[in-house]
Structures are given as C-alpha cells and as structure tokens.
TIBAFI-817799 format. One record per atom (N, C-alpha, C): x, y, z. Coordinates in steps of 0.2 Angstrom, whole numbers, padded with zeros to 4 digits, always signed. Atoms other than C-alpha are relative to their C-alpha. Example, Ala and Ser with C-alpha at 12.3 -4.5 7.8 and 13.67 -1.06 7.14 Angstrom:
# TIBAFI-817799
+0004-0006+0000+0062-0022+0039+0004+0006+0000-0004-0006-0001+0068-0005+0036-0004+0005+0003
//
This chain:
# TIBAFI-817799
+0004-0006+0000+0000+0000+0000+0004+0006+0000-0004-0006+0000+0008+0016-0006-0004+0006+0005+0003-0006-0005+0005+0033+0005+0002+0005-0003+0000-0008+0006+0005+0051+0001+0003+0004+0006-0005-0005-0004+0015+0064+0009-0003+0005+0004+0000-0003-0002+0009+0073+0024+0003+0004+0006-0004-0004-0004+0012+0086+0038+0005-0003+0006-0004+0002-0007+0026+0082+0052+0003-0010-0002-0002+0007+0005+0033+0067+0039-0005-0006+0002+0006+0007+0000+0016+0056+0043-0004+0000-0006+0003+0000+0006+0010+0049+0029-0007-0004-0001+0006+0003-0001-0007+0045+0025-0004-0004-0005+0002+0007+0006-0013+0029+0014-0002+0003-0006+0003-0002+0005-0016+0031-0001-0003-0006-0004+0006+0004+0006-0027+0017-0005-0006+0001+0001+0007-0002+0001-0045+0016-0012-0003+0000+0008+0003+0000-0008-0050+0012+0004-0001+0007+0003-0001-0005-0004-0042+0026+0013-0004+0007-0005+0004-0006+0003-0049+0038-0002-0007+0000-0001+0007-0001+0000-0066+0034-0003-0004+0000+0007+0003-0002-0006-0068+0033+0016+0002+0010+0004-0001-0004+0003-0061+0052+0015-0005+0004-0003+0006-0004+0004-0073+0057+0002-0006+0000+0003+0007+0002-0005-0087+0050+0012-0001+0006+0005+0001-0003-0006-0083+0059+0027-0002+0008-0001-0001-0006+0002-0077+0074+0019-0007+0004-0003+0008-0001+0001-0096+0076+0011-0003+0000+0004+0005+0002-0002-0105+0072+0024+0000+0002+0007+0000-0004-0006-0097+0081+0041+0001+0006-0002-0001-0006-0003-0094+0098+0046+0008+0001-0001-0009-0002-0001-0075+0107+0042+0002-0001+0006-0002+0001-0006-0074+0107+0060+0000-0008+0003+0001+0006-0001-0077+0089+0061+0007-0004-0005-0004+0001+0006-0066+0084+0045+0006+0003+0002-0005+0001-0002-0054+0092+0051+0003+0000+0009+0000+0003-0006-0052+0088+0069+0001-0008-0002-0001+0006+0001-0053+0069+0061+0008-0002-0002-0006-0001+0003-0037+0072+0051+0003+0001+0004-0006-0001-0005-0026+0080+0065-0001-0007+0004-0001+0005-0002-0033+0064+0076+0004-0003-0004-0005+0006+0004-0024+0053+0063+0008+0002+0001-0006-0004+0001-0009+0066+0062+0002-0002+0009-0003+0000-0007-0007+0064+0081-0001-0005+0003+0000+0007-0003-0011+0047+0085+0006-0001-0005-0008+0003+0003+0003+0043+0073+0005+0003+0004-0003-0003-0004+0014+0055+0081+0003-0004+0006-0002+0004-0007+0012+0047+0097+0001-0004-0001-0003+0009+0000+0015+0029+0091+0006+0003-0003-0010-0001+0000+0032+0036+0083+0003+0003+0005-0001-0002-0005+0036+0044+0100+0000-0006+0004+0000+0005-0007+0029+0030+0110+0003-0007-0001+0000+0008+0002+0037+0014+0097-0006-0004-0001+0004+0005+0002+0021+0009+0094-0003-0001-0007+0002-0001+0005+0015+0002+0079-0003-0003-0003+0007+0000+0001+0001+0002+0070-0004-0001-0008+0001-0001+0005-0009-0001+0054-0004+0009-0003+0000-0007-0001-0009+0016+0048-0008+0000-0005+0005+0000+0004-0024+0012+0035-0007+0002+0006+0005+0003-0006-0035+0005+0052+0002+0005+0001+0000-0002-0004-0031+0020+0062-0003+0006-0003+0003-0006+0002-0036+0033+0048-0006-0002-0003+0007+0001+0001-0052+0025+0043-0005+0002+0008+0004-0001-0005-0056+0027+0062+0000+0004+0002+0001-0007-0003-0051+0043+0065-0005+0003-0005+0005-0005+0002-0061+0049+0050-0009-0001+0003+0008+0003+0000-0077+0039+0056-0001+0003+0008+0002+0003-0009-0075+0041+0077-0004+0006+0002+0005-0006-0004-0086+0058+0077-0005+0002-0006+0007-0001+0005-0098+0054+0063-0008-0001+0003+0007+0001-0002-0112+0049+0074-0003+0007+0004+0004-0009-0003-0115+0068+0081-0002+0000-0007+0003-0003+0007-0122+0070+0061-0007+0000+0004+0009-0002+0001-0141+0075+0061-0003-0007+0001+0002+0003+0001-0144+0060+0055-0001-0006+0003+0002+0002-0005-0141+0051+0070-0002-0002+0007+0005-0002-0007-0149+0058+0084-0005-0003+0004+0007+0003-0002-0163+0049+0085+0004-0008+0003-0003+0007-0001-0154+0033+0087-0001-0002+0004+0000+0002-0009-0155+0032+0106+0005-0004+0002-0006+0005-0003-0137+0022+0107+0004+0009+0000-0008-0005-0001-0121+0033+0111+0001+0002-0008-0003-0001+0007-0113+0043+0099+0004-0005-0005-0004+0001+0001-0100+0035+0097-0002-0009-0002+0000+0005+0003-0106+0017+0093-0006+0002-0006+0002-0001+0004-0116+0024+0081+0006+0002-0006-0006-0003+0006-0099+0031+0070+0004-0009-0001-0002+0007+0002-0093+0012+0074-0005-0003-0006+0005+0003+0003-0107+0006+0066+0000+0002-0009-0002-0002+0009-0105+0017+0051+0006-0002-0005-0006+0004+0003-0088+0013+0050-0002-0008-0002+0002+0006+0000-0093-0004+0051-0004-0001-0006+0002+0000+0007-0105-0003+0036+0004+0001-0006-0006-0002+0005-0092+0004+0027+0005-0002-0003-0006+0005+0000-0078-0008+0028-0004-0006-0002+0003+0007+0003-0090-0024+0024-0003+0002-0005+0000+0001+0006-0097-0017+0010+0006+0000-0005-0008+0000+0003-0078-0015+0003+0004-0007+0003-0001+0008+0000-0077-0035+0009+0007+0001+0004-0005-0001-0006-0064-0028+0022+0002-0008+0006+0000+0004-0005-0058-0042+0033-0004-0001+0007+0003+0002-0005-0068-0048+0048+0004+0003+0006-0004-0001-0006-0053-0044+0061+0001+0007-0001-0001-0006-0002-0049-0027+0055-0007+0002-0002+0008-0001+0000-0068-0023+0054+0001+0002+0009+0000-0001-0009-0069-0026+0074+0005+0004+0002-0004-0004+0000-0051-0016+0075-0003+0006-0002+0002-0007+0000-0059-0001+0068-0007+0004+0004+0005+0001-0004-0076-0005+0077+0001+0003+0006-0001-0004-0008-0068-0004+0093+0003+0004+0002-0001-0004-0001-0058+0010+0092-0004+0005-0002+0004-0006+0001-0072+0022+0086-0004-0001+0007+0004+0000-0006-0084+0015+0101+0004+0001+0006-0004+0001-0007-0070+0016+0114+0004+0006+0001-0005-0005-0001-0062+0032+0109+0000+0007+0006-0001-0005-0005-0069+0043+0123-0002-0004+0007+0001+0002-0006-0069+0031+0137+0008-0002+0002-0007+0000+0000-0053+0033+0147+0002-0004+0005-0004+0004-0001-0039+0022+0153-0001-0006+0001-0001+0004+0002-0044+0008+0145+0002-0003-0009-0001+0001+0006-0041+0009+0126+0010+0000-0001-0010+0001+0001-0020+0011+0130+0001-0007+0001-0004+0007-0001-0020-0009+0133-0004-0002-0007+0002+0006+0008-0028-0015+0117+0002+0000-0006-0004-0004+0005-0024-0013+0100+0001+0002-0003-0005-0007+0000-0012+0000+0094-0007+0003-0006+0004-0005+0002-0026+0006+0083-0003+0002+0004+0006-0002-0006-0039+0009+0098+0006+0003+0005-0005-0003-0002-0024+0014+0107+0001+0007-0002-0004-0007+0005-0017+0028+0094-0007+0003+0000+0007-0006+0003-0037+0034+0090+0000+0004+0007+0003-0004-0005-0040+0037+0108+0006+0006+0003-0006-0007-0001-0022+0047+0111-0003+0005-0001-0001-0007+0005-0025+0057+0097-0007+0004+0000+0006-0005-0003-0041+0062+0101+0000+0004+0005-0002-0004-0005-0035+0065+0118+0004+0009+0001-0001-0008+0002-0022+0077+0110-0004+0006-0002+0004-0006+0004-0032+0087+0101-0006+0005+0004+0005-0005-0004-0047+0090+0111+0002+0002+0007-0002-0002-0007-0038+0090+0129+0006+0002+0000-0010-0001+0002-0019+0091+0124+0004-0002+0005-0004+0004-0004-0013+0077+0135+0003-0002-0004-0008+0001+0003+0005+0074+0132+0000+0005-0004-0002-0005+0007+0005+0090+0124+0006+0000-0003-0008+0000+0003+0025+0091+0124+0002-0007-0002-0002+0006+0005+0026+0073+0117+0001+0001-0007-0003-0001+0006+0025+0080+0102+0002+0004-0002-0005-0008+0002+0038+0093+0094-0006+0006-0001+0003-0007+0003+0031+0111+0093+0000+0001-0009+0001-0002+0010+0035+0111+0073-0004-0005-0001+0003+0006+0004+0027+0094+0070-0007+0002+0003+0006-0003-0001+0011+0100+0080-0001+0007-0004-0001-0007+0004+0013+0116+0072-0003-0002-0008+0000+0004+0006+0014+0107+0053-0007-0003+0001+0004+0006+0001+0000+0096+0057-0008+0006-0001+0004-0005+0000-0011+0113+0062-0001+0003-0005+0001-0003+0003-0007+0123+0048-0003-0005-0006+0006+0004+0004-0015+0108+0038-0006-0001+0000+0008+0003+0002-0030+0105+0044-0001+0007+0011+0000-0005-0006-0032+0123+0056-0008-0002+0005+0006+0003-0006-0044+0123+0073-0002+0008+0003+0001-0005+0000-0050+0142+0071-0007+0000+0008+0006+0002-0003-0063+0142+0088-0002-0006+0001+0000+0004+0001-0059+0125+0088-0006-0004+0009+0004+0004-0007-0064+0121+0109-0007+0001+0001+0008-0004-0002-0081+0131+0109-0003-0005-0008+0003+0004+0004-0084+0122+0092-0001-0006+0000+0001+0008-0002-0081+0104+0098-0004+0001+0003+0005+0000-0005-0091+0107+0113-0007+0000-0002+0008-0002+0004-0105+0114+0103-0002-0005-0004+0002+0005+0001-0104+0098+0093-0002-0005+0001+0002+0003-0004-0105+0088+0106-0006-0001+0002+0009-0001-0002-0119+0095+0114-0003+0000-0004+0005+0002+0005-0128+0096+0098+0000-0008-0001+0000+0006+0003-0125+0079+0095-0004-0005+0004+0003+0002-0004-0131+0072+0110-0009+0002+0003+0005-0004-0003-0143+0084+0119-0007-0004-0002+0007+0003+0002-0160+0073+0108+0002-0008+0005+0002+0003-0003-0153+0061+0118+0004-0002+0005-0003-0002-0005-0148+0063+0136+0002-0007+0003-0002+0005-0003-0149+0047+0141+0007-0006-0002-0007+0004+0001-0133+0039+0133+0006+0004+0003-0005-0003-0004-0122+0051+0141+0003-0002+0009-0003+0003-0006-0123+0042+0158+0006-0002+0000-0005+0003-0003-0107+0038+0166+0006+0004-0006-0005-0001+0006-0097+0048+0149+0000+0007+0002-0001-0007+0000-0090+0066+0147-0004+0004-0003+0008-0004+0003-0106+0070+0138-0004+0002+0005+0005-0004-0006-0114+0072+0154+0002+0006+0001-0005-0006-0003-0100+0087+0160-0003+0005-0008+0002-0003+0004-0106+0094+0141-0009+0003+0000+0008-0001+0002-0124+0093+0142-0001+0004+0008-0001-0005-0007-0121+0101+0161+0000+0004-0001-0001-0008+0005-0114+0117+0150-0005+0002-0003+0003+0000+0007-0125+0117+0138-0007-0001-0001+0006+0001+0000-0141+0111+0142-0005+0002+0007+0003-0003-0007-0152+0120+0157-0005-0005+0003+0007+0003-0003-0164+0108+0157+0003-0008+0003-0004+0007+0004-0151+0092+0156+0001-0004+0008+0002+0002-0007-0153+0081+0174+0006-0008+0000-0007+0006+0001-0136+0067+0175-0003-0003+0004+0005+0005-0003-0144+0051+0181+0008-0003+0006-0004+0000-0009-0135+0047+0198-0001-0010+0002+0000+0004-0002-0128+0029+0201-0003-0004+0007+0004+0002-0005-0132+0028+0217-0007-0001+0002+0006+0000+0001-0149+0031+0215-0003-0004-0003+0001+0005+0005-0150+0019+0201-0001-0008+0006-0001+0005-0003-0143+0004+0214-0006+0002+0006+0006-0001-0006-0155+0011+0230-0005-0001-0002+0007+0004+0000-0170+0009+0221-0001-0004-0009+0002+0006+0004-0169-0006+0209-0006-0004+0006+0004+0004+0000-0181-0018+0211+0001-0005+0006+0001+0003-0003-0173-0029+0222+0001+0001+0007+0005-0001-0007-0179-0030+0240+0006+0002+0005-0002+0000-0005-0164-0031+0249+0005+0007-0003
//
C-alpha cells in the first residue's frame, strides 16, 4: 500500500479504501469535524512514533475519519451513544468493501472506545493511537510529546480556528436529543454546560431503588 506525503513526515494511505472513506466523510461532516478527524490521525501517529508503537496506519485513519460521525443530524434519533453509532457506520463501510472480519472489529472498537478513558491504552495500537489522538487534540494530553514544529505542521494543515467552543458545541448538539446515553461519559459534564434543562442520572440512586428487595 503506497502513502502520500503529509504534515510532520506522517503519511497518509493512499489506497482506495483510505480515499473513498475520505470522500465520504469529507461530504457528509462539518469542516470542523473533518478536520479535527485528520489531525486525530496526524497525532495518534505521532504518538505511536514517539511511543514505538506500531500500528496499521490504514486502520487508524479510517477510524479517526469515522470516530465523530455519529453527532451528524442523522443520527440523533438513534438512542445508542454517539459513538457506537460512528462504529457502526464505520462498520457498514468496511463490509461493504469486503474488508476483513478482524480489521472490521479493530476499527469497530476504536471508534466506540475512543472517549472512554484508561482503557483503550491496553488493546490494539489502533484503539490505542485513535484514543491518544483524540485526547491530543481536544484535551492536549502529552502536549510536549509531540515537537512544537510537528504540531505546528499538522495545524497549519488542517487549522482549529474556535476549535474548543466548536467541539463542545458539537457535542452537545450531537447528543442533547438524547440525554440518556451520556450516563457515566463526558457528555454528561457537556450537556451540564450546555443544556439547562439536562438532569445526569445518579448511580447511586440507580442501585438504591432497583427492584430488588434487599
């Protein structure tokens, strides 16, 4: 599989796969989406050449392009998480292009696992790398991990003008129709911001009054 030349010497697939999943995206999200999904790619690679680990670079850019597709419109109704909703899409995606079964489930489960934290650092460097590079971007953990010029290079590629207040706003729009998946995830601490009416279901209260007696 040949690659194509981009910023902070990370190269990004250049096969069909990688360009028609690409095209998809790039149709069908938000610039601020679209690009947020690319620097993901740019900065989970990053860290795996910083951290030695290594990765199928195809699998980690199909799942950064897919891991913030389920905030679209056309999801909201769906009443699952955002995020298993973008695996899902990924997942249509990859079997119709007769993708293998094992790197299907690799792409699967780093899109659905990408904002639940310290456990995608033990499984595979694709679910690993996607969840870093998200963490970069939106929270900018291990900022100094990676060079000021190579972050730098990766920005003026794919720039993040009002980028925190526009994430946010994504989020909450993406969720907000449906409040109840956000239990237990950082979509609550969102829709806390963001929504006046929004009421975070309280575990404790969950186990105190189940059903059973004792």
């Amino acid at each position: 599989m040949s690659q194509a030349h981009g910023p902070a010497g990370v190269r990004v697939p250049d096969s069909q796969l990688a360009a028609e999943a690409t095209e998809l995206v790039r149709d069908t999200t938000s610039d601020l989406l679209y690009d947020h999904a690319r620097r993901v790619y740019f900065f989970g690679s990053l860290l795996g050449r910083a951290r030695g680990i290594d990765c199928d670079p195809e699998l980690l850019y199909v799942a950064a392009l897919f891991h913030d597709v389920g905030l679209g419109e056309g999801f909201r109704d769906s009443g699952r998480r955002f995020e298993v909703d973008g695996a899902e899409e990924a997942r249509r995606f990859l079997e119709a292009r007769q993708v293998a079964r094992d790197r299907v489930r690799r792409v699967w489960t780093a899109v659905a696992l990408h904002t639940t934290p310290d456990v995608p650092e033990f499984m595979e460097p694709e679910v690993a790398l996607l969840a870093a590079g998200v963490d970069y971007d939106v929270l900018g953990s291990a900022y100094d991990e990676i060079a000021a010029a190579d972050r730098d290079a990766v920005v003026a590629a794919h720039p993040r003008p009002a980028f925190k207040q526009g994430i946010l706003r994504a989020l909450a729009d993406g969720v907000e129709p449906r409040p109840q998946t956000t239990f237990g995830t950082a979509q609550a601490d969102v829709l806390a911001h963001y929504d006046p009416h929004f009421r975070r279901g309280d575990f404790v209260r969950m186990v105190l009054d189940s059903p059973w007696p004792e």
